[in-house]
C-alpha positions in Angstrom: -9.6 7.8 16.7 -8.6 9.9 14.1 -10.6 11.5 11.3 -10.8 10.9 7.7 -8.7 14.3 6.9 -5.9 13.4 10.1 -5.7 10.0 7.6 -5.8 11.4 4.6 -3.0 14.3 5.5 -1.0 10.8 7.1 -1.2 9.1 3.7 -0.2 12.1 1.7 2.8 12.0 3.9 4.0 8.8 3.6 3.2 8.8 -0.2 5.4 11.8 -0.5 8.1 9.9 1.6 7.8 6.6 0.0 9.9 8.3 -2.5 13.0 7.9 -1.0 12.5 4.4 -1.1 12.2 4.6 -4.9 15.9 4.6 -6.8 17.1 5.9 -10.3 13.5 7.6 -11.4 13.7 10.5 -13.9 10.0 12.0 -13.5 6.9 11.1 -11.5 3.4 12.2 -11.7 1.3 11.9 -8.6 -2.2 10.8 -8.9 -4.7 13.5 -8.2 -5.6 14.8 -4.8 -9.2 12.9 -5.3 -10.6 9.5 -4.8 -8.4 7.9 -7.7 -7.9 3.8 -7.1 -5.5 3.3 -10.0 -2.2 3.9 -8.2 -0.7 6.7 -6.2 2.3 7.7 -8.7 3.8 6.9 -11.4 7.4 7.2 -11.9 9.9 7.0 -15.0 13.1 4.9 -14.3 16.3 6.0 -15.4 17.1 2.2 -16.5 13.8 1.9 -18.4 12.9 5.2 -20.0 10.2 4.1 -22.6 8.3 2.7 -19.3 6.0 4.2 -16.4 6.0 1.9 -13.1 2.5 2.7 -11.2 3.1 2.0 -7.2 0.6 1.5 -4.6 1.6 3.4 -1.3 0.1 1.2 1.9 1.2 3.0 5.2 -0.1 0.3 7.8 0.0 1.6 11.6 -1.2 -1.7 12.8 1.5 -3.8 10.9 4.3 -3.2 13.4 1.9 -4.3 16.7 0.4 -7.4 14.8 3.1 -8.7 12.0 -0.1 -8.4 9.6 -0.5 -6.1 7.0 -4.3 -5.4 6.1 -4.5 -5.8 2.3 -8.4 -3.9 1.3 -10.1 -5.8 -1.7 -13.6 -4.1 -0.8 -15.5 -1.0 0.5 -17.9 -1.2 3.6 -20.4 -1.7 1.3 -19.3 -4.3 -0.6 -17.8 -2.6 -4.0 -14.6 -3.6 -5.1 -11.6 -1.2 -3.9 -8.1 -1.4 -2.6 -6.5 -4.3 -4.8 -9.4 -5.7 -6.8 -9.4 -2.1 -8.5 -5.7 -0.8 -8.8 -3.8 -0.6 -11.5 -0.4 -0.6 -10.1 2.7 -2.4 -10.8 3.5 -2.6 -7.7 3.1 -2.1 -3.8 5.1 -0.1 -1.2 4.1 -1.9 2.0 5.0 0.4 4.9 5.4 -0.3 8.5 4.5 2.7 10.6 6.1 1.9 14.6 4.6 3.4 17.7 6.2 6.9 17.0 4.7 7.4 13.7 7.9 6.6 12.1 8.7 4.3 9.3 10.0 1.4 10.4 10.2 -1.4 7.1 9.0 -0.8 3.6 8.3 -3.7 1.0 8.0 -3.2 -2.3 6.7 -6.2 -3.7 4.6 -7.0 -7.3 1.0 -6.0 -7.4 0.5 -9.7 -8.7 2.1 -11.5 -6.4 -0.1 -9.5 -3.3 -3.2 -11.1 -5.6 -2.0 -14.4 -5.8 -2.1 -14.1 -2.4 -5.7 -13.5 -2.3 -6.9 -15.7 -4.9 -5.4 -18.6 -2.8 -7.9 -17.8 -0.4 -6.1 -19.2 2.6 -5.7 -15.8 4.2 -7.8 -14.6 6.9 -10.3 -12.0 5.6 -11.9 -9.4 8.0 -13.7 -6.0 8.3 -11.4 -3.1 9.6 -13.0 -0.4 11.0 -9.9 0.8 12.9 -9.0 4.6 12.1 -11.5 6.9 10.4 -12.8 4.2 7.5 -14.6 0.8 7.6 -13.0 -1.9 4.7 -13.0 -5.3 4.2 -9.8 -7.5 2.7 -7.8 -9.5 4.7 -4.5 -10.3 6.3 -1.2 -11.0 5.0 1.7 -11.7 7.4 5.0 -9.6 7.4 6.6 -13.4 7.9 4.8 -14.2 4.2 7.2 -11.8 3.0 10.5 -12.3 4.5 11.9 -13.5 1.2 10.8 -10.5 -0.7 12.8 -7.6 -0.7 12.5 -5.4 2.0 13.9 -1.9 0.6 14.0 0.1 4.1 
């Protein structure tokens, strides 16, 4: 099992490289290196200067073994986190294979991942897997298949 700081390092990580999967940006500004649930970055597109885009960086190890990625909508204690409290535009869904390596990244509309929950027909769990305890619940990689898939 690993612990909070291997997980937090391993997000880092892939927030940093989720950035190659991010074209024609001008400037970015990464959220701070504290608890901050209103996005990850923020970038500038070079088509879109007057704009900031806020993305969400979701780096799922499990995704790849299960075709589900775990969406979090609340803390182990019941508070609203994960989606019910960012502020992004969008997602970057990442699929992390056996080797640690990135495998498929989705970036798909912050709103359309919360339609998804407000339809309610997903399957909602705990997840206590790694070095954290969340609830929120499933949404299949096969949900997605007609959204673009950018890696």
């Amino acid at each position: 099992m690993n612990t909070f700081s291997e997980d937090l390092r391993f997000g880092k990580k892939m927030e940093r490289l989720s950035l190659n999967y991010i074209n024609n940006y001008s400037q970015i500004v990464v959220a701070p290196d504290r608890k901050f649930s209103a996005y990850d970055y923020k970038v500038v597109h070079t088509d879109n200067p007057e704009k900031w885009v806020r993305y969400e960086v979701k780096a799922d190890r499990q995704a790849y073994r299960t075709g589900n990625f775990f969406i979090e909508t609340h803390s182990k204690t019941g508070t609203a986190s994960g989606l019910l409290t960012t502020r992004s535009d969008y997602y970057l869904l990442m699929v992390i294979d056996i080797r640690g390596e990135i495998d498929d990244v989705y970036c798909i509309e912050t709103s359309i991942i919360k339609n998804f929950y407000n339809e309610g027909k997903h399957k909602f769990r705990s997840f206590s897997g790694m070095s954290s305890c969340a609830n929120g619940f499933l949404l299949p990689r096969t949900e997605l298949d007609n959204i673009t898939v950018i890696g």
